[in-house]
N, C-alpha and C positions, 0 to 999 in steps of 0.2 A: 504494500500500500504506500505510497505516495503521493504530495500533492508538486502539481506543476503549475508554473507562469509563465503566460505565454501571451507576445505583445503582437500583432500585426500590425504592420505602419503602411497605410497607401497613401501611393503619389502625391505631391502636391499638385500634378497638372492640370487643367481644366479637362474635365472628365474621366478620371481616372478615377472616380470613385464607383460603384455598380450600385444595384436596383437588386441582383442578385444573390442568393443565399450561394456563402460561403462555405464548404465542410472541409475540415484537418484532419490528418493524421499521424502520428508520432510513431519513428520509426526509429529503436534501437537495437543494439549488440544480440539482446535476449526477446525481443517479441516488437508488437507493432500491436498501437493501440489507436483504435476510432473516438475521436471526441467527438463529445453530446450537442455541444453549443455549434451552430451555424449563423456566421455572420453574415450582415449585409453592411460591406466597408464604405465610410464615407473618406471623400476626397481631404486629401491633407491630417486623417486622421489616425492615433494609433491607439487600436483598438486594444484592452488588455483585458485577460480573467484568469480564472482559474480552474484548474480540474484536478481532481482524483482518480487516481489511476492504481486499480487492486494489482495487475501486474508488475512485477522489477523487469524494464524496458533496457536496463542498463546504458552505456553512454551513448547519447542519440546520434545518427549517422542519417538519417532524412526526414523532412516534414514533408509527406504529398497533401494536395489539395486537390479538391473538385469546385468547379463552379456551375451551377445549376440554372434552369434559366425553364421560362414556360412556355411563354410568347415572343420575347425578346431577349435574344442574348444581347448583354450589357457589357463591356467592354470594361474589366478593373486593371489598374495598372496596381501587384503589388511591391511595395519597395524592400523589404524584408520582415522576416518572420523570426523573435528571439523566442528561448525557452529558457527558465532557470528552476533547472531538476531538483529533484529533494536530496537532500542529505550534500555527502561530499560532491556531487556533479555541479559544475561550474555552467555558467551561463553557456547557452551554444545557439549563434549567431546558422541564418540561411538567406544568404543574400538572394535576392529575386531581381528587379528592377527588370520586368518587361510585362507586355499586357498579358492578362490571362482570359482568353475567350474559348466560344463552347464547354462540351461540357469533357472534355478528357481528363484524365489526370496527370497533372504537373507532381514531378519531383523535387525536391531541393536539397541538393547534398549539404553536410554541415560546411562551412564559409574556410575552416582551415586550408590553404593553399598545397598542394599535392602535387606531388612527380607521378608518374604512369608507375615506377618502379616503387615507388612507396604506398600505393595502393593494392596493401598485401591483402585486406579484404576482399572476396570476392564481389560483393555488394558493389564497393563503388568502382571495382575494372569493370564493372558489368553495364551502371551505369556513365563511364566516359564514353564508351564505344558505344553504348546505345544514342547519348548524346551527337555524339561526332555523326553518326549515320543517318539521324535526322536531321541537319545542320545541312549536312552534306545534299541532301535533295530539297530543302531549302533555297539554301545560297547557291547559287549555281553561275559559272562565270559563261558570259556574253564576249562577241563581238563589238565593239562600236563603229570604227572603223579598222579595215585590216593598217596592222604597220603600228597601233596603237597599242598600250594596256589593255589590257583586259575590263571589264567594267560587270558589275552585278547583272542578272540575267533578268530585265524588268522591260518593258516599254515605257512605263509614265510612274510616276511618285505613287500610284495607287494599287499598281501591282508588285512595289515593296512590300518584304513581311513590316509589321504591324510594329515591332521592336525598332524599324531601321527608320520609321517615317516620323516629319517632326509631329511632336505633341499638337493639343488642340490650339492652343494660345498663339504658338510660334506659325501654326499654318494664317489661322487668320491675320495676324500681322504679317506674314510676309506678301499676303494675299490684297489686302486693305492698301499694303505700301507698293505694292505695285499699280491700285486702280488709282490710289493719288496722285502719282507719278505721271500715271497716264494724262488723267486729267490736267498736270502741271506744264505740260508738255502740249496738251491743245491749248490750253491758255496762251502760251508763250507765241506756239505758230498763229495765232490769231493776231494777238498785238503786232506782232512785225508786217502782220498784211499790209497794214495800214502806213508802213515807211521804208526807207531806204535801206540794201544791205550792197552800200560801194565800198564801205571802212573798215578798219578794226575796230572801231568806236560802235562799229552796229552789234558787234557781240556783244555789249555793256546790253543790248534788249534785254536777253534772255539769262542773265547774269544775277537771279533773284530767288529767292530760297535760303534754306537756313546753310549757311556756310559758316566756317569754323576760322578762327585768327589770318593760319596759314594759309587757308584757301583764298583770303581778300590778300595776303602780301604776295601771292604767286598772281593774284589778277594787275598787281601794280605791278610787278616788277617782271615778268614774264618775259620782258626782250634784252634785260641783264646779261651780260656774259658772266657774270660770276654764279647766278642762279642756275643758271644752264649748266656749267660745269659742276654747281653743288649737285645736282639730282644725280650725277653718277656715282657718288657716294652714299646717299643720305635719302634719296627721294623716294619715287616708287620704285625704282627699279636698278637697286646696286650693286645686280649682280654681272653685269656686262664686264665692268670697267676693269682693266688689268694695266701693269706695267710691263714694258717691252723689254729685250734683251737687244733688239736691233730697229730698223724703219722696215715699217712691213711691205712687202714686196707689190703690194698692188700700187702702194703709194709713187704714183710717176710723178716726178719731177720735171716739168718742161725747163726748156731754158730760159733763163731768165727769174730762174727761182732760185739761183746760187746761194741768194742770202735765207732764204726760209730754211732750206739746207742746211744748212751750218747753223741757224737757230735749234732745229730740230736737232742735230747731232749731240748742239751743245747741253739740251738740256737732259738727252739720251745719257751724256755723263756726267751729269751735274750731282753732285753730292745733296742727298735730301734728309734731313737727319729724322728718324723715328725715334718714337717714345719706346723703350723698356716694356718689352713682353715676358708673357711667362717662362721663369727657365727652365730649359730642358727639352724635352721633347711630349710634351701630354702621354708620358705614360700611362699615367692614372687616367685617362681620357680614353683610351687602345689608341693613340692616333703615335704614328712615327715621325708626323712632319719634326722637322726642326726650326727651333726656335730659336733665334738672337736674345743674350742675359743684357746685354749693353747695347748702346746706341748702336742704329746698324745705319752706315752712308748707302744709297741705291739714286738711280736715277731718279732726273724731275719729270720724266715723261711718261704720259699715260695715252691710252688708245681705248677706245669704242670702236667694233665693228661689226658691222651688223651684217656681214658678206652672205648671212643664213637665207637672207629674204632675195639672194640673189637668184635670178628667173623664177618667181614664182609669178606668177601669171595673177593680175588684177580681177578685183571683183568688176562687174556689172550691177548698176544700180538705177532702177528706173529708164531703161535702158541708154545709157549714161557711160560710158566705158572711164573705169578710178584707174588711178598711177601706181605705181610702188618702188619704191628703190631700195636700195644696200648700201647708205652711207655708212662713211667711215672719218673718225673724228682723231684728229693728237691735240691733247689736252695735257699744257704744264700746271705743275704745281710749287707756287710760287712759300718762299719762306714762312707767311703767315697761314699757310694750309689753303690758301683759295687755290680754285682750280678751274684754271680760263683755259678757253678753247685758244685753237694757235690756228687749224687750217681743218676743212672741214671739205673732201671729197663725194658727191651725192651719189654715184655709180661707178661700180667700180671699172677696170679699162676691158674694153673687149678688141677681138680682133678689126670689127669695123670703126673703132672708134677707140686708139691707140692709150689717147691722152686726152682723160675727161678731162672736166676744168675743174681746180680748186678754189675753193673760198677762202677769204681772209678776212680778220675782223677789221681791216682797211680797206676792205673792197665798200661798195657804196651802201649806204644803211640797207636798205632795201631789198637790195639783192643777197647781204647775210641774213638779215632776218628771214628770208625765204629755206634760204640754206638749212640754217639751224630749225625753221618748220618741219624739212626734210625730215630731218633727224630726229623733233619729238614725235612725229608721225610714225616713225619706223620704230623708236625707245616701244611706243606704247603697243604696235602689234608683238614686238618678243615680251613683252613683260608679261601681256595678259595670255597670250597662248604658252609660251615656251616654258616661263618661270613661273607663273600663277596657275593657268587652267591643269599643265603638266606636270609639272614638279610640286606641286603640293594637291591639288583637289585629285589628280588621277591616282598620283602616288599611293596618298591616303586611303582611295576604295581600293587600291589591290592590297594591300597592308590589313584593309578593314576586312574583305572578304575574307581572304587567307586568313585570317584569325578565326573567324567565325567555321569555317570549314577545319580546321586543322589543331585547333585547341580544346578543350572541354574547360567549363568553366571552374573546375577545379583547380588548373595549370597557374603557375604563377606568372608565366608571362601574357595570362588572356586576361587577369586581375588586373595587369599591371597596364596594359592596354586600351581595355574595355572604356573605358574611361574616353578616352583620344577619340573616338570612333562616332561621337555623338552628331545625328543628323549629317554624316557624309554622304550616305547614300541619297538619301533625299534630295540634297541639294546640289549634288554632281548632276541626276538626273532630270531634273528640272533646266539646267544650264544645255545640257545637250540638247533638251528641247528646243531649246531658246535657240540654238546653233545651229540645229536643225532644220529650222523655218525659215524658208522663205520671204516671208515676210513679218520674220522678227528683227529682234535691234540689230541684231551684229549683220543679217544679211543688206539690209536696209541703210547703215551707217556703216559700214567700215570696210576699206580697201583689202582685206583681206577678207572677210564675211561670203559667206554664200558658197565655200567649197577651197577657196585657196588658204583658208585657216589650217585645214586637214594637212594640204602638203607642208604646210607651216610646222606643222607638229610630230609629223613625218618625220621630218628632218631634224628636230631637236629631240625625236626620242632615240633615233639613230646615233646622236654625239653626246645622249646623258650617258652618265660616270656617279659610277659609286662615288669618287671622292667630289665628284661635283655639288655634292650632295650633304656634305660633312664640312661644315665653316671650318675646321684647322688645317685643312688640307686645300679644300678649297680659294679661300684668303689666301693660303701660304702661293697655291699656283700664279694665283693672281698678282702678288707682290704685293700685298697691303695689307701685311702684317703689322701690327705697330705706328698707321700714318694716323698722327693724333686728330685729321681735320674727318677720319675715316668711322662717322659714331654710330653705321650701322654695321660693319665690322669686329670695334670694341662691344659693340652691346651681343652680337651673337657669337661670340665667344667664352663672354662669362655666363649667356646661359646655356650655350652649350656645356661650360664645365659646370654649372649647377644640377642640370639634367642627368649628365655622366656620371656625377655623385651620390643622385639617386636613385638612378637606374643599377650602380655598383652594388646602394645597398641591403636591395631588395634581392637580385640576381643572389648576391653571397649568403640571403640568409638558405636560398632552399639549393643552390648547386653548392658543394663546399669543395671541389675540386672541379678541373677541365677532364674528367672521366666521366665526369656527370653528365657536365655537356655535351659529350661527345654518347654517350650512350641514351640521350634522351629520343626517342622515336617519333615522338609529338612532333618536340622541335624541332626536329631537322627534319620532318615536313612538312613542316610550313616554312622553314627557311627553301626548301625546295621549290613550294608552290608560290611562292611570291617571286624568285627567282627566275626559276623555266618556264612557269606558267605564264602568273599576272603580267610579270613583267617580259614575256615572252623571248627566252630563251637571252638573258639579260648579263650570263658569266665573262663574257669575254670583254665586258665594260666592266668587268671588275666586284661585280655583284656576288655574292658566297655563293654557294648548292649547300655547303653545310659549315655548320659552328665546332670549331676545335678546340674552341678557349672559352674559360669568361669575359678574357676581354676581347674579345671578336664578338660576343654576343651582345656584350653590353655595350659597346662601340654602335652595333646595326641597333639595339631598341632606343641607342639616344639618338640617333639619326632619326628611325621613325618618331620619338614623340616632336625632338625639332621642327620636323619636318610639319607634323601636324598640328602643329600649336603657333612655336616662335615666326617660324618663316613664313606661313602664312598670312601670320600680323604682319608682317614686316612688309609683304605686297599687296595685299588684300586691303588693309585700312587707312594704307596711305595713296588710296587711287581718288578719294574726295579732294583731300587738301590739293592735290596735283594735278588733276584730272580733269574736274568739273570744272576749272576754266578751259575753255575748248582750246584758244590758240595756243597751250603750255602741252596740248598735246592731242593735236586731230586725228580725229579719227579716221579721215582718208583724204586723198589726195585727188583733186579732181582734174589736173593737167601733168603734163610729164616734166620731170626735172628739166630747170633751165640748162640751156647749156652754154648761152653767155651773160656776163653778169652785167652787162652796160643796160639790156633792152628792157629789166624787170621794171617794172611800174607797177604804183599800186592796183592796176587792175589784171595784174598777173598772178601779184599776192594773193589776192578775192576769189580771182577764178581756180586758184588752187588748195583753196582750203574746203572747209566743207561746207556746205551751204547752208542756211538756216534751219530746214529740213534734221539734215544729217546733225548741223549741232544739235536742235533739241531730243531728237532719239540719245545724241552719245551723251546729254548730262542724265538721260534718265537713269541709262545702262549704270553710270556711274555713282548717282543717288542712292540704287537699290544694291548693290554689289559691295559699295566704300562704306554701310553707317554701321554703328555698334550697334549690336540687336538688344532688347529689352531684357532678355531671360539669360544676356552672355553668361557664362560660367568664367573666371578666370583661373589662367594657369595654374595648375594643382590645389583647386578650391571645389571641386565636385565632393557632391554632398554624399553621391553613394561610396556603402564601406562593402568593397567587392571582398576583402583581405581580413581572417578575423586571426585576433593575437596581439599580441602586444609590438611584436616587432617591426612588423611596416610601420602600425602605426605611428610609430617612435621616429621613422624613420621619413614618415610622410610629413610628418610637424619638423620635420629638420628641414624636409625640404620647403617648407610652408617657410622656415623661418628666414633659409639664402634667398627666396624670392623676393621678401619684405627687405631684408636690406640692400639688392640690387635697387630696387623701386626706391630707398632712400640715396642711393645713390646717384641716379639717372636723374631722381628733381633738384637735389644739390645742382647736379654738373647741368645742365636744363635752364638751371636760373641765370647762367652766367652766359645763355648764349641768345644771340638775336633769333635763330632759325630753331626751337629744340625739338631733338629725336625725339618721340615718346613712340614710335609703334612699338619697340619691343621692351617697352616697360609693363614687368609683371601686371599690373592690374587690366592693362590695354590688351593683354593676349587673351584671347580665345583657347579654351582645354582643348577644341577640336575644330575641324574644319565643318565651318557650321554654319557659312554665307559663300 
């Protein structure tokens, strides 16, 4: 005889509470008992009682439920179910957190985190593999397009399972914020009927909405050459920018450019002094790059080039034929960290046409300012296909899937995971939708929309790289390691080593050697299926087939949660400030690159940006895509407890506690600066890829 307490806590979501009768079961070492009480759970609430139990159930190892329903199955989301046994049995924790509909029965193993080889009970091998097998015909991976990732096996957000779609709250706001959108956007094309669009001054029409500090000093100052070169460190999109070891070979030189020549050379060896990085090599990180303890001298030059967008063939819009080019920028970096453009190439040379023209910020206003439109034109198609839509939202569903196929929720790295994975799928396929159509934003507004996006991404999943992928290795490729004007560099490197230190110390509590690793079968297939699968046959860039070590393993889960979290802030939420003023970055190109700079006039300018039209689709695209959402979760602040014990726990509040002091660090160093970084301050990141 004993008595037990037993708490059930449902969702806070909107709807996740049921109308239907709930029945439990308690499942231990020595028997399995049915309790008397049948709930019907309300929303946000945690239900608690008690029962007596004439059986000894001994230590409990499942709670199954059933949900019962008459007329209407009612949809409960439950978030976990605790029990605290009589006598010496300690509290025992069953994390749930997904919906529970019809009327089958659900299991719920006890929350303790388990290896495949430490579940010496029959019971729960019995239960992983049964798990794993209905997962398995669940999640099922799709084509999207060939040459791509792999993607969840769905058509539209409504044939996702029920766990992967957003909640009720999030759907109506993103639903609500799109028909406003819509509406803000006839408004806009309405007002401008009635007047002129010969200026840049006609963009100030459609320039109204709630915008943020940054976004009014990027509308001021938008034709700055200092601004221009900030965004390649700092802006949306910092991951192009690299330092040279020579002048890159497409760069032709006519005659009579002797002197840029030797400018360019000289700043190729110009001593540029960096700040003091970490020393050593990130062992404790897995990473081998090396690291400079003392000042390191490197050149002052730097390069953009965007050669990827070379022959991709333009959209058609309205039957309208758009531009595209493959500029290419050298950009010095002058003693005080600014970083101005030097000479700015729009296409690169081909055989009919030996020796394009180069830009100078001497050449006539007009004709650079066109130039450098070139280039935010072309910044903003790689940032949102290459670096944003691919490297972080497709990343994440193969990452997501292969978790959900290949782990049972007992594993410690599905625990440690599960977390990251929140509304990916949902809102990956929503986007393809959107990419999809015809007559949606991207095909409608932007020079690569309507099908050249595809070959767009084509080609940058053919040249991703494991290390492109990992800030210490990456940075280190790039040469901008330690450039102090570099603050989205320094910011994702301390939280890459924040991540690293957490992901170490969970990894170490349940592998306690690289035998472990190596003999877990879970894991090395899902490092498989993400590898040869998702990411389609992806070894030969560098990507594992299997884990040998812990620090090989914990090296790829900090890449994965970076990946889904940090890097995502860091392009994702800086496309408002940057974005939504249209000339800082067009969305398409309606005439062909110049190719002498005497003839440009402002009605060259005009007829090659985008047109009233195309702006107001690109600020909506960018309204609904750049805002922080109502429900954000921040970096390592998810309220579900996937992991029961004492020692994540410990170990999640330690990482709770390096995220809080970066965030006091970032608004220190913030205060002192005109322009300041905030996308990848802890509070501003996102746990998952979840817009």
């Amino acid at each position: 005889m004993g008595r037990y307490h037993i708490q059930v806590a449902t969702g806070a979501w909107l709807f996740s509470g049921s109308f239907n009768r709930v029945q439990l079961w308690l499942v231990g070492e020595l028997g399995e008992a049915e309790l008397e009480l049948q709930l019907r759970p309300a929303r946000g609430q945690v239900e608690a009682f008690e029962q007596d139990i004439s059986q000894d159930l001994g230590p409990l190892q499942f709670v199954k439920l059933r949900k019962h329903h008459s007329l209407v199955d009612d949809a409960w989301f439950c978030d976990r179910i605790t029990v605290q046994g009589p006598g010496a049995f300690g509290e025992a924790t069953f994390p749930c957190y997904r919906w529970v509909q019809g009327e089958g029965m659900l299991t719920l193993p006890e929350g303790t985190a388990r290896l495949a080889e430490e579940s010496t009970l029959d019971e729960f091998q019995k239960h992983r593999e049964r798990e794993l097998k209905e997962r398995q015909l669940i999640y099922r991976w799709s084509t999207w397009k060939e040459g791509l990732p792999l993607t969840i096996a769905a058509d539209s957000e409504k044939d996702l399972p029920p766990d992967m779609k957003f909640h009720g709250g999030k759907r109506l706001n993103y639903e609500w914020t799109e028909k406003t959108g819509l509406l803000e956007m006839i408004l806009k094309r309405v007002y401008t009927l009635l007047n002129s669009w010969d200026s840049l001054e006609a963009f100030d029409q459609i320039f109204w909405g709630p915008k943020s500090t940054l976004c009014e000093k990027v509308h001021q100052r938008w034709q700055d050459d200092e601004l221009f070169g900030y965004q390649f460190l700092n802006g949306a999109n910092p991951m192009l920018l690299r330092r040279p070891t020579s002048l890159p070979s497409r760069l032709v030189l006519p005659a009579g450019m002797e002197e840029l020549r030797a400018q360019l050379e000289k700043e190729l060896q110009e001593k540029l002094a960096v700040d003091k990085v970490c020393k050593g090599n990130y062992e404790t990180l897995g990473c081998q790059t090396e690291v400079a303890e003392e000042k390191v001298e490197n050149g002052s030059l730097f390069e953009a080039d965007f050669i990827l967008l070379d022959g991709i063939p333009a959209n058609v819009i309205q039957g309208e034929q758009q531009y595209l080019a493959a500029p290419l920028v050298m950009l010095k970096m002058e003693p005080s960290g600014k970083l101005l453009p030097m000479v700015i190439q729009i296409q690169p040379p081909k055989a009919s046409y030996p020796t394009p023209p180069l830009f100078l910020p001497s050449d006539p206003p007009l004709a650079w300012l066109l130039a450098k439109s070139w280039v935010r034109n072309s910044d903003f198609q790689l940032q949102l296909f290459q670096y944003h839509v691919l490297n972080t939202h497709m990343l994440a569903e193969v990452i997501a899937v292969a978790t959900m196929r290949c782990l049972p929720g007992l594993h410690p790295v599905f625990k440690l995971l599960i977390p990251h994975r929140r509304y990916t799928m949902d809102i990956n396929i929503r986007g393809r939708t959107h990419f999809d159509s015809d007559s949606g934003l991207f095909s409608q507004a932007m020079n690569t929309g309507g099908g050249p996006h595809v070959q767009l991404m084509r080609r940058a999943m053919a040249k991703l790289t494991y290390r492109s992928l990992c800030p210490p290795e990456d940075l280190a490729d790039r040469g901008l390691l330690g450039v102090p004007s570099a603050l989205y560099a320094h910011d994702a490197l301390r939280l890459w080593e924040i991540i690293a230190r957490y992901v170490e110390g969970i990894i170490h509590l349940f592998y306690h050697g690289d035998d472990v690793v190596r003999g877990d079968p879970e894991l090395q297939a899902w490092c498989r299926e993400i590898t040869e699968v998702g990411l389609c046959q992806a070894q030969d860039r560098g990507f594992p087939v299997s884990f040998q070590s812990r620090a090989q393993l914990c090296h790829f889960l900090t890449m994965c949660i970076f990946r889904c979290t940090a890097q995502h802030a860091a392009v994702n939420f800086s496309q408002h400030d940057w974005f939504f003023w249209v000339l800082n970055a067009p969305c398409t190109m309606r005439m062909p690159p110049p190719t002498t700079k005497e003839d440009v006039t402002m009605a060259t300018v005009m007829g090659s940006l985008p047109d009233v039209r195309q702006s107001c689709l690109h600020m909506l695209c960018v309204r609904q895509v750049g805002r922080q959402q109502p429900d954000m979760v921040p970096l390592g602040y998810h309220t579900e407890e996937y992991f029961s014990g004492p020692g994540p726990k410990a170990i999640l509040r330690q990482f709770q506690a390096d995220l809080d002091n970066l965030e006091r660090e970032i608004v220190a160093r913030n205060e002192q600066l005109d322009i300041p970084y905030e996308y990848l301050k802890p509070s501003c990141i996102e746990n998952s890829v979840a817009v």
